[in-house]
C-alpha positions as CSV (number, residue, x, y, z in Angstrom):
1,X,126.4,277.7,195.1
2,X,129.4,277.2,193.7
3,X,133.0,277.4,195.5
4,X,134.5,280.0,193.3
5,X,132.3,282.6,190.9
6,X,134.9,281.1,188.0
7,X,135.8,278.3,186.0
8,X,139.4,277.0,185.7
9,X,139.4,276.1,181.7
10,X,141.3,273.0,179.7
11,X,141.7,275.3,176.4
12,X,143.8,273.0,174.7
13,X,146.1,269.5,175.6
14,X,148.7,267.6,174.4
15,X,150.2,264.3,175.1
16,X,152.8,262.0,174.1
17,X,152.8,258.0,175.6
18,X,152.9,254.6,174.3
19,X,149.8,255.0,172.6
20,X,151.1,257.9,170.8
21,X,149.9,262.0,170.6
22,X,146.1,261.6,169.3
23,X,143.5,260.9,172.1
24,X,141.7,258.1,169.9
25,X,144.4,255.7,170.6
26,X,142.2,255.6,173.9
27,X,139.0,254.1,171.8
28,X,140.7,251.4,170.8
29,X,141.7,250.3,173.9
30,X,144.7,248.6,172.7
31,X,147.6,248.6,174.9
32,X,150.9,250.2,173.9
33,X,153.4,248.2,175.2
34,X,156.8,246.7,174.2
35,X,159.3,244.1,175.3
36,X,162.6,245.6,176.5
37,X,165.9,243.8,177.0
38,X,166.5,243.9,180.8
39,X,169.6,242.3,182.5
40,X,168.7,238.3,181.3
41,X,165.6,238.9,180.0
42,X,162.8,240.9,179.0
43,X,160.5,243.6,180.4
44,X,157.3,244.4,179.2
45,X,157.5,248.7,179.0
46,X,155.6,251.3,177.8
47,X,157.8,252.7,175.5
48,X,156.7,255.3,172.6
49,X,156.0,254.5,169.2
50,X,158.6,254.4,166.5
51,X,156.8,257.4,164.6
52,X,156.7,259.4,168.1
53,X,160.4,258.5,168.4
54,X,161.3,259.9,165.6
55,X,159.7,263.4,166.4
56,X,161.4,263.1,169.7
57,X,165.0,262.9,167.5
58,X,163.7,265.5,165.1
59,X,163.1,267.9,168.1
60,X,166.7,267.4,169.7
61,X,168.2,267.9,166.0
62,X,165.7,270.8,165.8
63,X,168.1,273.5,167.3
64,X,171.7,273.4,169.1
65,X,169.8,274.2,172.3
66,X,167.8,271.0,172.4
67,X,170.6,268.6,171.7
68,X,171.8,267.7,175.0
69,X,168.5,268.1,177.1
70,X,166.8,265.1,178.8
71,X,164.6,263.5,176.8
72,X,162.2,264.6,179.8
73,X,162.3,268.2,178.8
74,X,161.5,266.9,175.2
75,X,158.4,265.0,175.3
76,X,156.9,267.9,177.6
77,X,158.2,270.5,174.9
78,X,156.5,268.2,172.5
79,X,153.1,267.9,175.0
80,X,153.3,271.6,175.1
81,X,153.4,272.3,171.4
82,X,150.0,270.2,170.9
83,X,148.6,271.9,173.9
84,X,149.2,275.9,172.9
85,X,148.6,274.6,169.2
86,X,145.0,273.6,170.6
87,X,144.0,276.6,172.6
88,X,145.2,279.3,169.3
89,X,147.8,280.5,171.7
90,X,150.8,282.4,169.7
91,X,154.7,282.0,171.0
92,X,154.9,284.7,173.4
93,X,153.5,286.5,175.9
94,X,153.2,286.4,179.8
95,X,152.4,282.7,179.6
96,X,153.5,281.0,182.9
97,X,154.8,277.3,183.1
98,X,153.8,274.3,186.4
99,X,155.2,271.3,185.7
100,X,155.6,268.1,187.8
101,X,158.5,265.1,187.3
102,X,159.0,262.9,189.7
103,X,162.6,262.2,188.8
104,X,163.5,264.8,186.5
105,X,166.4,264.4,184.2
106,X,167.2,260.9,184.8
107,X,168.6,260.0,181.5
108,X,170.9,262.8,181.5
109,X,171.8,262.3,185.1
110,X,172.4,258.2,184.6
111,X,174.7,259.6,182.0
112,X,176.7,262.5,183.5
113,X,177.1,260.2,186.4
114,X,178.5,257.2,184.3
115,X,181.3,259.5,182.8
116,X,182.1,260.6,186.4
117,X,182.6,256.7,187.5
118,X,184.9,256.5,184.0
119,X,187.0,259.5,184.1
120,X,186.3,261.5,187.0
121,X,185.5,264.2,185.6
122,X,182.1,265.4,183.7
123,X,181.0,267.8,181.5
124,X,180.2,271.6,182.2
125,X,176.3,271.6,181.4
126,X,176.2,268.5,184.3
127,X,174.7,270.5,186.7
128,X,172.3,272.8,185.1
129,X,170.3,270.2,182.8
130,X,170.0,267.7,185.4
131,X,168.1,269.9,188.2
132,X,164.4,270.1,188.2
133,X,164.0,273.2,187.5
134,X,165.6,273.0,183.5
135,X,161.8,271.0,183.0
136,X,159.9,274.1,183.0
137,X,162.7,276.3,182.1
138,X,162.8,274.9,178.6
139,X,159.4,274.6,178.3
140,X,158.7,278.5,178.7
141,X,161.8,278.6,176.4
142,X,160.5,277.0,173.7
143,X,156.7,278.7,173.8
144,X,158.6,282.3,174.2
145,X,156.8,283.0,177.8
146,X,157.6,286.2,179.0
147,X,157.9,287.9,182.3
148,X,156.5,285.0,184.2
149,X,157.0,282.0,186.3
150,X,158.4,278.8,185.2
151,X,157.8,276.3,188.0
152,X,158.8,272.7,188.3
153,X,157.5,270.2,191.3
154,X,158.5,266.8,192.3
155,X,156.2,264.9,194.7
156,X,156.6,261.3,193.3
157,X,153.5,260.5,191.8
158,X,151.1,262.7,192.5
159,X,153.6,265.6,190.8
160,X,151.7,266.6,187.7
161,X,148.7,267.2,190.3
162,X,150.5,269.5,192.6
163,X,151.9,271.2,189.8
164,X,148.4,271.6,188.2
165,X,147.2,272.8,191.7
166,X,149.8,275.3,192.0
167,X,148.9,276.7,188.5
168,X,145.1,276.8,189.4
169,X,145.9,278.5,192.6
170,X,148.1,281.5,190.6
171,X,145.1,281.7,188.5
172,X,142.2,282.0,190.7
173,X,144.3,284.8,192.8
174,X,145.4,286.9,189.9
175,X,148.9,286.1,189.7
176,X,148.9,284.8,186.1
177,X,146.7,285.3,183.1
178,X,147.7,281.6,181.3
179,X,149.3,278.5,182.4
180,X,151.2,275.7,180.5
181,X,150.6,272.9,183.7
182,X,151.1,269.1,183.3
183,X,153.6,266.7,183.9
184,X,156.1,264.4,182.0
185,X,158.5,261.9,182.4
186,X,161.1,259.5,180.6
187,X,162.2,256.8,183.7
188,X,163.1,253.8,181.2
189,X,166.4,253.7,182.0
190,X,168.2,250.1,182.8
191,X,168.8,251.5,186.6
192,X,165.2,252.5,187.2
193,X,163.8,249.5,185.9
194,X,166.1,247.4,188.2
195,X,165.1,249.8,191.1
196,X,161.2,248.9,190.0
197,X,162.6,245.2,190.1
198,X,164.1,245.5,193.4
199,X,160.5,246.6,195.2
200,X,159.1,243.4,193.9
201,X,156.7,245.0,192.1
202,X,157.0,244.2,188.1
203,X,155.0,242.6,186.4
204,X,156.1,239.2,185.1
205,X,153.9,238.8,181.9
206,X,154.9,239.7,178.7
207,X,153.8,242.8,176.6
208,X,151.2,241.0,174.2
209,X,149.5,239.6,177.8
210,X,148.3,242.5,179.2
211,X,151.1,242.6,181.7
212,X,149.5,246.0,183.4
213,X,145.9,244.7,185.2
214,X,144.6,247.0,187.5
215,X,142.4,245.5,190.8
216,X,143.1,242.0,189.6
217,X,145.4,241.5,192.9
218,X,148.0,239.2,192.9
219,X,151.0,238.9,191.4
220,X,151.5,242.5,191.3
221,X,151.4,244.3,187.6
222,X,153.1,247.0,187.5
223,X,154.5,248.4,184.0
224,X,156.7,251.2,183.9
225,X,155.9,253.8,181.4
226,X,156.8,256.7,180.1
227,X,155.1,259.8,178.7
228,X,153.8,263.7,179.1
229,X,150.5,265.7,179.4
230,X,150.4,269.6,179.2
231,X,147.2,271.9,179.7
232,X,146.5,275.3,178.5
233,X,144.6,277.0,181.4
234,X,142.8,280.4,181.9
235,X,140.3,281.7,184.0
236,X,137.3,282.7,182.7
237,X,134.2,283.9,184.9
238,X,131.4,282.0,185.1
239,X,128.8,285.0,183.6
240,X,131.0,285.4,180.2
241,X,130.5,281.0,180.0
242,X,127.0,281.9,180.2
243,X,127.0,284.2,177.9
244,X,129.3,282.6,175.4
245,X,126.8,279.6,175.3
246,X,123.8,281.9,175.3
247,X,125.3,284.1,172.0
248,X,126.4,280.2,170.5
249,X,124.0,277.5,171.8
250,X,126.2,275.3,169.9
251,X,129.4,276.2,171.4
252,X,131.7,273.1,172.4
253,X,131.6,272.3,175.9
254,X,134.5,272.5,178.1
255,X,136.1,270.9,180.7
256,X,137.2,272.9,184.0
257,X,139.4,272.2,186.7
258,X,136.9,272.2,189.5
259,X,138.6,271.2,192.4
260,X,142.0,270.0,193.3
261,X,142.6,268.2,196.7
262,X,145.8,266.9,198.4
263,X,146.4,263.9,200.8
264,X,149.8,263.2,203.4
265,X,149.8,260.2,205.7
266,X,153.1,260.0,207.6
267,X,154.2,256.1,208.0
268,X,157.3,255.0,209.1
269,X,157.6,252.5,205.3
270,X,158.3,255.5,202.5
271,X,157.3,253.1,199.9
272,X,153.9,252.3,201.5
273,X,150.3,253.3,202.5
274,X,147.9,252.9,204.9
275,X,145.5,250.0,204.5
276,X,142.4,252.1,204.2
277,X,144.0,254.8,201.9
278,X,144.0,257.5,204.4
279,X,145.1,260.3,202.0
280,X,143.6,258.9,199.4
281,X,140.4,259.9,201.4
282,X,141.7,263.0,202.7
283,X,142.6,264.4,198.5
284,X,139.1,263.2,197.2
285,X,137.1,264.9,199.7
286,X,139.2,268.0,199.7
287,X,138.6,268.1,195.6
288,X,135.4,267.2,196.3
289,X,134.9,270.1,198.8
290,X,136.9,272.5,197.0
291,X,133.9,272.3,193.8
292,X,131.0,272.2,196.1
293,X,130.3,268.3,194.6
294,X,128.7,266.4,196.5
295,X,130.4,262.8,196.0
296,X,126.9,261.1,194.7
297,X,127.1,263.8,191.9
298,X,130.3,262.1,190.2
299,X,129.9,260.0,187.3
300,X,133.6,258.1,187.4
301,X,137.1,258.1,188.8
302,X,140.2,257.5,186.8
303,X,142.1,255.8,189.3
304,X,145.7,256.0,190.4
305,X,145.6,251.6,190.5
306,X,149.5,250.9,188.9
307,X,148.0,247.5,189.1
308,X,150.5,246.6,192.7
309,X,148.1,244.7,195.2
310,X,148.3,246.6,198.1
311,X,148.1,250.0,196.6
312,X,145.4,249.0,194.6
313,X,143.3,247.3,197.2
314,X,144.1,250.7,199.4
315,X,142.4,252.7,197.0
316,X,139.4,251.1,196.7
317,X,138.7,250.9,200.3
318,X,139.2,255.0,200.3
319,X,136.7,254.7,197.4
320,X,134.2,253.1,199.6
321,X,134.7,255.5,202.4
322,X,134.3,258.6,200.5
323,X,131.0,257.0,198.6
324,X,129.9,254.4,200.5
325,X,128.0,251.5,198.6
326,X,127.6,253.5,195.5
327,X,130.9,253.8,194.1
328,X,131.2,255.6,190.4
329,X,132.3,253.7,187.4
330,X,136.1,253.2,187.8
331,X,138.4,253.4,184.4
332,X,142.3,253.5,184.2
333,X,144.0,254.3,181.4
334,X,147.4,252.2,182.9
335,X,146.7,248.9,181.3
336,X,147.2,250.6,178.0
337,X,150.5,252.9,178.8
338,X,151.8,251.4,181.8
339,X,152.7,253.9,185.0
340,X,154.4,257.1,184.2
341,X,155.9,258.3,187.5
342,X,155.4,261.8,187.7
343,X,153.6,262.2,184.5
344,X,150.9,259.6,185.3
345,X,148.3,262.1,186.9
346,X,149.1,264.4,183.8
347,X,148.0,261.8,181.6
348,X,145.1,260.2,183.8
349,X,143.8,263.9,183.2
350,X,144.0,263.6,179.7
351,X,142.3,260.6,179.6
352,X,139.7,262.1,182.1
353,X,138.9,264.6,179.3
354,X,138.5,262.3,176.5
355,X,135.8,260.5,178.6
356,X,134.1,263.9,178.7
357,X,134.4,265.6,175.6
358,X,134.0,262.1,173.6
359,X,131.4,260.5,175.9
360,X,133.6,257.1,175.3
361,X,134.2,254.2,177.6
362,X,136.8,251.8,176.5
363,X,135.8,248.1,177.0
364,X,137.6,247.1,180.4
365,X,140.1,244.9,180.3
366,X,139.6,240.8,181.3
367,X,140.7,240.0,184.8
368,X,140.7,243.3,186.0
369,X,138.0,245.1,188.5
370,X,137.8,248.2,186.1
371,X,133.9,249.5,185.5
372,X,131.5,248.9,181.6
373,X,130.8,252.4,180.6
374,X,128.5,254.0,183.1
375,X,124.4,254.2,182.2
376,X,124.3,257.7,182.7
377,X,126.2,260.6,180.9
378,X,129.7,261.6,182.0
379,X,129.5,265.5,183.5
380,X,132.0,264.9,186.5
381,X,135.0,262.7,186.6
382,X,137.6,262.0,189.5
383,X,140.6,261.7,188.9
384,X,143.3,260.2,191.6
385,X,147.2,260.0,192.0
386,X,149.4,258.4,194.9
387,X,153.2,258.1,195.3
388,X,156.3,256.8,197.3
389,X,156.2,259.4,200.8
390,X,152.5,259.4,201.9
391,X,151.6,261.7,199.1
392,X,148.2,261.7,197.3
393,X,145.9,263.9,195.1
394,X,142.7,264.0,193.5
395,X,141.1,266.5,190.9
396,X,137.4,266.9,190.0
397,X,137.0,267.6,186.5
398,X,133.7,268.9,185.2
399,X,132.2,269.4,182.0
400,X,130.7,272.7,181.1
């Protein structure tokens, strides 16, 4: 039997990355990266298109309100948009709002803080557009939510998971009818690209040479990114799915939050992780529990794999512990868009239910470990997140 007499429902998503808003960027498996000036040279980033750009500008020009918001809070508000768009939802409501960012408003805060160093003094919306919280705030702003929550989580990279978890959780108990839950980021700021530097951690090739290659070891690959994923969620109970699909055999099949699980190990290095993966292993079989799945039931995993040796190779070893010889088909989706931060698990999610609802595999990449497309049909996909801190999570997503 199954762990909870309900299904957590994907009604509609949105995204915005390097490869753009539509989900078929993913079939063509061609990577969206950019060169970027960077101190003497270049960096290889995955930066958004010109024509999503330009709806980013057209957004902040949109009202007086948006003009001097992170561009953070914009590409969720534009994620958003696509997403309620999707599911038929109309502005208003008591729609709730769980969104993850592992660094919030960093462009606004790079800039308040300059014009501190200049003149000493800085402007009077400082403070409030630079917390945390003004991500989810603006978000319920914008889709007119009413008398409910707007919630906003930071757990480095793994923080569109927890905030995901935390909207599933308000759902199953009752506590809210529909969520807006994802995550987003914008980190491509000169001073968080030298902080990515300064771990020894970015990639040295060029944009038009795959410079993101997850599993292919050393020199590490990582590609900073940046990007946003928003879900529409409700409940619905099991019996009305059945009868849905029994009234309309045809009915399009949907995906469901099954299970969400959440890993800590405590080591004394912030930036590290254990060799084996410890919560790695502890998230998986915690989603894994949660949906009553047994792990030889799951078709692939969209991994975490920013394409850094040792994080990589940790994750594969948690792989192996959790499923033993028979590991699923493993996919990424970081070679093409480069690591989002906070938003990364948002948009692995995304990806997760293109795999699903398309039944596509993109071609792996050369000189990586990634899987061909599986032999069998995709009904349950893993999905897995990691960050700086010991934190991990994974979510099952199922098709239904």
């Amino acid at each position: 039997m199954p762990a909870f007499d309900d299904l957590i429902v994907v009604r509609g998503r949105g995204r915005v990355s390097a490869l753009g808003a539509a989900p078929r960027a993913y079939v063509a498996g061609l990577p969206g990266f950019r060169n970027r000036p960077h101190g003497a040279g270049t960096l290889a980033v995955g930066a958004l298109p010109p024509a999503l750009e330009a709806a980013v500008g057209e957004l902040r020009q949109a009202q007086p309100a948006f003009r001097q918001l992170d561009r953070t809070v914009l590409l969720a508000v534009l994620a958003a948009r696509q997403a309620r768009a999707e599911a038929g939802w109309a502005p208003g409501g008591p729609l709730a709002v769980s969104l993850g960012s592992s660094r919030g408003a960093t462009e606004r805060l790079e800039r308040h803080h300059a014009e501190f160093l200049a003149t000493g003094t800085t402007a009077v919306v400082a403070s409030p557009l630079t917390t945390l919280g003004n991500v989810a705030s603006w978000v319920a702003f914008d889709a007119g939510a009413e008398g409910a929550a707007a919630l906003s989580h930071s757990s480095t990279c793994s923080s569109a998971l927890q905030a995901l978890g935390n909207a599933v959780a308000w759902l199953r108990a009752g506590m809210a009818e529909r969520f807006l839950a994802g995550g987003t980021e914008a980190p491509l700021t000169p001073f968080t690209l030298a902080q990515m530097q300064a771990l020894g951690i970015y990639s040295p090739f060029a944009a038009d040479d795959l410079p993101c290659r997850p599993g292919a070891g050393r020199p590490s690959t990582f590609v900073l990114g940046e990007g946003a994923a928003v879900f529409a969620l409700e409940r619905l109970s099991r019996a009305t799915r059945r009868a849905e699909l029994a009234a309309r055999p045809d009915a399009p099949p949907l995906c469901c939050l099954a299970g969400i699980g959440f890993g800590f190990e405590a080591l004394n290095s912030k930036t590290g992780l254990s060799a084996g993966g410890e919560h790695f292993q502890v998230a998986m079989r915690a989603a894994l529990a949660q949906a009553d799945c047994p792990p030889a039931a799951v078709d692939a995993v969209v991994l975490h794999s920013p394409g850094t040796p040792a994080g990589d190779a940790a994750e594969r070893r948690a792989l192996r512990a959790v499923f033993g010889a028979e590991v699923p088909a493993l996919t990424s989706n970081k070679w093409l868009l480069g690591h989002t931060l906070g938003a990364s698990a948002a948009l692995s999610l995304d990806f997760a239910c293109h795999l699903l609802l398309t039944q596509t595999w993109p071609a792996p990449p050369p000189g990586t470990d990634l899987s061909a497309a599986p032999a069998r049909p995709l009904r349950r996909v893993l999905v897995n997140a990691a960050g700086f801190g010991g934190n991990a999570a994974s979510a099952l997503l199922t098709l239904e």
